[in-house]
Legacy VTK file of the C-alpha trace (Angstrom):
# vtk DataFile Version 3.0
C-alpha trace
ASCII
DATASET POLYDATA
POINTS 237 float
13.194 -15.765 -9.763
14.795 -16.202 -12.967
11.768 -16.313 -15.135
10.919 -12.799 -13.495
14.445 -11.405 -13.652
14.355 -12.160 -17.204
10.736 -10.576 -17.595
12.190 -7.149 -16.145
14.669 -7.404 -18.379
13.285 -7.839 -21.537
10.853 -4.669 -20.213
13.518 -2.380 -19.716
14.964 -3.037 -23.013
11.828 -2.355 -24.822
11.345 1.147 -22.564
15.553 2.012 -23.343
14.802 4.197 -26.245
12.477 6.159 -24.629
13.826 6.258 -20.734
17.351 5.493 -21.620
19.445 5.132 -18.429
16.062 4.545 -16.434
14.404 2.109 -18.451
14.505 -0.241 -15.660
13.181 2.015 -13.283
10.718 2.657 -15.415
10.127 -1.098 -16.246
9.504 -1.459 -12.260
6.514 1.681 -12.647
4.898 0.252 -15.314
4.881 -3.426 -14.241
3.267 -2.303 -10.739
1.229 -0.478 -13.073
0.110 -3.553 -14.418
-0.263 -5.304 -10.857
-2.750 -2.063 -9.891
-4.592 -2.962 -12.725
-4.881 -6.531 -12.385
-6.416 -5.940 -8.551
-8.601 -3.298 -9.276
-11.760 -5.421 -9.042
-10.562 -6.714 -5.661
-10.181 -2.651 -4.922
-13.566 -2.014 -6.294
-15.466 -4.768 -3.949
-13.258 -3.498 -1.434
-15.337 0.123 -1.516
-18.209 -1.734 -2.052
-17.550 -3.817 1.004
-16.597 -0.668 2.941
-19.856 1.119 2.264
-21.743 -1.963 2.934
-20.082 -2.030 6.311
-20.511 1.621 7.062
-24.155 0.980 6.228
-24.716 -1.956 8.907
-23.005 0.414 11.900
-26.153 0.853 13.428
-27.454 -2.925 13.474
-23.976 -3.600 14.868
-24.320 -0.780 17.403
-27.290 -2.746 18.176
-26.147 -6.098 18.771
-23.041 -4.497 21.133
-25.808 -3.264 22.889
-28.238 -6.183 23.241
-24.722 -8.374 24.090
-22.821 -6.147 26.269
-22.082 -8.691 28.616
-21.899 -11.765 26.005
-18.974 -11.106 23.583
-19.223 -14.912 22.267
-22.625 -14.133 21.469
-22.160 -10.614 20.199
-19.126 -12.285 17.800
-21.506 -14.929 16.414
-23.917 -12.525 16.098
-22.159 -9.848 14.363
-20.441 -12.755 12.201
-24.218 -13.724 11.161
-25.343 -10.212 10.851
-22.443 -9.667 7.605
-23.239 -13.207 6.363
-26.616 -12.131 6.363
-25.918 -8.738 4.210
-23.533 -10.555 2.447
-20.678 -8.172 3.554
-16.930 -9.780 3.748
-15.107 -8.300 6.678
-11.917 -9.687 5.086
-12.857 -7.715 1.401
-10.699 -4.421 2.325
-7.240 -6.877 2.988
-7.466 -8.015 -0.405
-5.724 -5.840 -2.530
-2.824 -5.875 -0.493
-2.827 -9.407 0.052
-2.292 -10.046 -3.768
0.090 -7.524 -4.038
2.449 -8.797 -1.903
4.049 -11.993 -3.306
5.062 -8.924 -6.567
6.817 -7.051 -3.703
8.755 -9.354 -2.297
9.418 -10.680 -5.408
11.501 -6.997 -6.708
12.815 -6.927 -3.205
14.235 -10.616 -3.223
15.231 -9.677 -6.827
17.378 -6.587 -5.985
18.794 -7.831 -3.226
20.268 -10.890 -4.289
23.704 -10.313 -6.486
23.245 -13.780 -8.234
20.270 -15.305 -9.963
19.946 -18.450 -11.336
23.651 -18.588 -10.300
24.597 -16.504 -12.540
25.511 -12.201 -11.768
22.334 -10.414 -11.290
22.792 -8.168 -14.375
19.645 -5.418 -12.846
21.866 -4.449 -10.008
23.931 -2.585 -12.679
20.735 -0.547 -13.219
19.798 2.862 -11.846
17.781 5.828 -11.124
19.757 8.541 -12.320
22.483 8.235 -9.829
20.762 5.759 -7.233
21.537 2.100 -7.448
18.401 0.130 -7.746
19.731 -2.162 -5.973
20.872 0.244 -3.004
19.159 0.963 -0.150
18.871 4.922 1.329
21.745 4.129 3.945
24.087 3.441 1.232
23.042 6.763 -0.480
23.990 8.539 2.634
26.933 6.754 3.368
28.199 7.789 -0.867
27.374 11.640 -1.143
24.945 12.027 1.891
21.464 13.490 1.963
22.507 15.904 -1.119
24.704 13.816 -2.973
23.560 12.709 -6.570
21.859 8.801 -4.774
20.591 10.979 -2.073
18.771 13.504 -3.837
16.587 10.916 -5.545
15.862 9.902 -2.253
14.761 13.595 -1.033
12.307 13.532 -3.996
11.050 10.272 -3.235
10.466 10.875 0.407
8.636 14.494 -0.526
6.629 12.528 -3.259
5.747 10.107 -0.506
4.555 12.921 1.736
3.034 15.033 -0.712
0.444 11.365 -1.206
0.170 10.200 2.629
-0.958 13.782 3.477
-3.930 13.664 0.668
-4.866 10.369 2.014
-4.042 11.791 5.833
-6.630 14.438 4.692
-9.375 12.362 3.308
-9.025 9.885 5.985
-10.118 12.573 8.568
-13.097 13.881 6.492
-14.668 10.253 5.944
-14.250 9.811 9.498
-15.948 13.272 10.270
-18.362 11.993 7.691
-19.222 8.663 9.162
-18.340 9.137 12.974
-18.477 5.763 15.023
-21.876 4.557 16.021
-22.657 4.895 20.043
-22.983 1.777 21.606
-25.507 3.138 24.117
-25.908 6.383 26.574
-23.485 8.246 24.013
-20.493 5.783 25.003
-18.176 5.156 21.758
-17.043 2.045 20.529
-14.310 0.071 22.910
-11.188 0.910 21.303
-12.805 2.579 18.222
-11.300 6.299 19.762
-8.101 5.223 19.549
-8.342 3.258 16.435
-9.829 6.802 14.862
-6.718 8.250 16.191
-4.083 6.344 14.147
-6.000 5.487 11.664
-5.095 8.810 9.669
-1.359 8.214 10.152
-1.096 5.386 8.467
-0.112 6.223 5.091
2.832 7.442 6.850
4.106 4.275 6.987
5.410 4.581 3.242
8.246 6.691 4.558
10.078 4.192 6.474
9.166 1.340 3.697
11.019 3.744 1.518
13.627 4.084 3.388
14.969 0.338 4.477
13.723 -1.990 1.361
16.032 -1.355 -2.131
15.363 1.217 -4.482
13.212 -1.016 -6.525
11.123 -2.146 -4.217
10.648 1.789 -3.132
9.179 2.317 -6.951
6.835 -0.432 -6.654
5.619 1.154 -3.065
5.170 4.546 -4.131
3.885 3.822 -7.186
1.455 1.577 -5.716
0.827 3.915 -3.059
-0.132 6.785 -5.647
-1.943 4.158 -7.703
-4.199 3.741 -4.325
-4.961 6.918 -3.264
-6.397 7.638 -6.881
-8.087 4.935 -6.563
-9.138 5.126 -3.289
-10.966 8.754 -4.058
-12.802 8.359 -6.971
-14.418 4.800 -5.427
-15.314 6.614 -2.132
-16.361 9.459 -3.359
LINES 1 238
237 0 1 2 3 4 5 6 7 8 9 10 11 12 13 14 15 16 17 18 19 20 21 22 23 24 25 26 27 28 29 30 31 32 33 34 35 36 37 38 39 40 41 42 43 44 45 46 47 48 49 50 51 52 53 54 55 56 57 58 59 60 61 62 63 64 65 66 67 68 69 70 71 72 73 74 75 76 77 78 79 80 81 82 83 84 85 86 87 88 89 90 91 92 93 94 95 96 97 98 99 100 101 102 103 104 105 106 107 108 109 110 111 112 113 114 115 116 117 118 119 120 121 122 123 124 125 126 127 128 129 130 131 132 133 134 135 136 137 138 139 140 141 142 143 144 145 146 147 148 149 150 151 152 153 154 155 156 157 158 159 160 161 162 163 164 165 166 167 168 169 170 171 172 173 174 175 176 177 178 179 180 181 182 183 184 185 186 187 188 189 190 191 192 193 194 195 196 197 198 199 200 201 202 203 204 205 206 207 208 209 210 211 212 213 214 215 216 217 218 219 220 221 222 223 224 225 226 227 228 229 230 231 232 233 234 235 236
């Protein structure tokens, strides 16, 4: 925790003369920047793997059919059927999967007040007048919704919602564009309808991470978040 403490650091102080009071909030962009980068092949196989799996629908549509009454034989079969194309179910989790341990790692970070024993110097850092280290109930219990801490939450939140509803968007019109396979006799999917349903909302989600982890951890999520649904439309377009 240290070592990475002391990594953030040293990045802030080499983005001070350009971001001044916000170097370390811009320290926290640019090293999820970095993280993006580094898992942008996994995000690339993921499409890949996506459209693979979008491709086999109807073979799988197939096998529910010819199994109906045998899920351990439909599972096997399906399980065989990807081995088969070579098509990871597990590709898509990727990404996030390696991002994590760099989340929780700026959340641990900001939320301890010692490091190495010694005072953690970063909680002293801010974003304009929000605390890196603060969370948004502390910016409403100092100033409220409109004070200076809350404000930067306002913008963060309608940043946050400005992103999920693009990806709320695109969601929808890749799931007009590749409705769910029938099964047989027009019947959907079991549990695909309501699956499509909340599906959509997801991206949502980023609101109330924003809203309960500290400010630093917030960058890294939005950022991230923005960072994905870039990504996300030029690889499935």
């Amino acid at each position: 925790m240290s070592v990475f403490a002391d990594l953030v650091q040293h990045l802030a102080d080499l983005l001070h003369p350009l971001f001044g009071a916000t170097a370390a909030a811009a320290a926290i962009v640019l090293f999820t920047a970095f993280v993006r980068l580094l898992v942008h092949p996994l995000s690339r196989a993921a499409a890949r793997g996506q459209k693979a799996r979008t491709k086999l629908q109807p073979k799988i549509a197939e096998l529910r059919k010819k199994h109906k009454d045998q899920p351990d034989k439909l599972q096997k079969a399906v399980l065989a059927l990807h081995a088969e194309e070579k098509v990871s179910p597990l590709t898509g989790c990727l990404p996030v999967m390696f991002q994590m341990p760099a989340f929780f790692l700026l959340y641990h970070l900001f939320s301890n007040t010692t490091i190495g024993g010694k005072a953690n110097a970063l909680l002293g850092h801010d974003l304009f007048a929000a605390p890196l280290g603060g969370r948004w109930a502390d910016a409403l219990g100092h100033g409220g919704a409109f004070g200076g801490a809350g404000l930067v939450y306002v913008c963060l939140f309608a940043f946050v919602a400005v992103v999920a509803t693009f990806n709320y968007r695109r969601t929808k019109r890749m799931m007009a564009a590749n409705p769910v396979v029938p099964v047989t006799d027009g019947q959907p999917v079991p549990g695909a309808g309501a699956m499509s349903k909340v599906m959509p909302y997801m991206s949502f989600f980023t609101l109330f991470t924003v809203a309960v982890v500290p400010l630093a951890a917030a960058l890294y999520v939005v950022t991230s978040s923005t960072w994905a649904a870039v990504e996300r439309a030029v690889l499935y377009r």
